[in-house]
N, C-alpha and C positions, 0 to 999 in steps of 0.2 A: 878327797875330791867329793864337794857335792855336786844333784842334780844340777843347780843354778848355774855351774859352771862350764856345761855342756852345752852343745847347740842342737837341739833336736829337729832331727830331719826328716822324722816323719808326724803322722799323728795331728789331732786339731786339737785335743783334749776333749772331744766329746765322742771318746771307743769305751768300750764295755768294762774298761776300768776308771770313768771315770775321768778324771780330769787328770789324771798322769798317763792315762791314757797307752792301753801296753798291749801286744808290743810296739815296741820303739827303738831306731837306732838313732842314737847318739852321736857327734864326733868329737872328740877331746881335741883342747889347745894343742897338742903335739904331733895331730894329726893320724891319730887312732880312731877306733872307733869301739862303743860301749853297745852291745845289743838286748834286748829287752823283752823275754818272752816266757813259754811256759817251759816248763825241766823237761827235759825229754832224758830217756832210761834206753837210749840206740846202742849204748855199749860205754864200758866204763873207762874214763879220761885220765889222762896223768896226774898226779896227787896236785891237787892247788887250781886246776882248769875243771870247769863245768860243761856243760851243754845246753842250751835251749835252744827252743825250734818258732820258727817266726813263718809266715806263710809268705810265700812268692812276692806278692802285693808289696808286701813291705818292703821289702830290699828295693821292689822295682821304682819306686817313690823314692827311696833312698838316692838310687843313684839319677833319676832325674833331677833332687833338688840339686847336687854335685855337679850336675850338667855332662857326667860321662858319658 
């Protein structure tokens, strides 16, 4: 899966990364979602799953453009 193929739901591309602009959540065609932020070390994940930490803001943008 690339970028192109997701629908980004947050973000304008002009945040402090730039024009990919991060964090960011994502939604994949299947109705997932792909989250976009920095590593967070809160405690260590099952082999194959990571963690990153995104701030309030974002999610809450997330779920306005969703309309929930």
């Amino acid at each position: 899966m690339v970028r192109e193929e997701l629908t980004r739901l947050t973000g304008n591309g002009n945040g402090t990364c730039g024009k990919d602009d991060c964090p960011n959540v994502y939604r994949t065609d299947s109705g997932s979602f792909i989250v976009q932020g920095d590593l967070s070390q809160a405690f260590t994940p099952p082999e194959g799953e990571g963690l990153v930490e995104i701030p309030e803001s974002v999610l809450r943008e997330a779920v306005r453009v969703l309309g929930w």
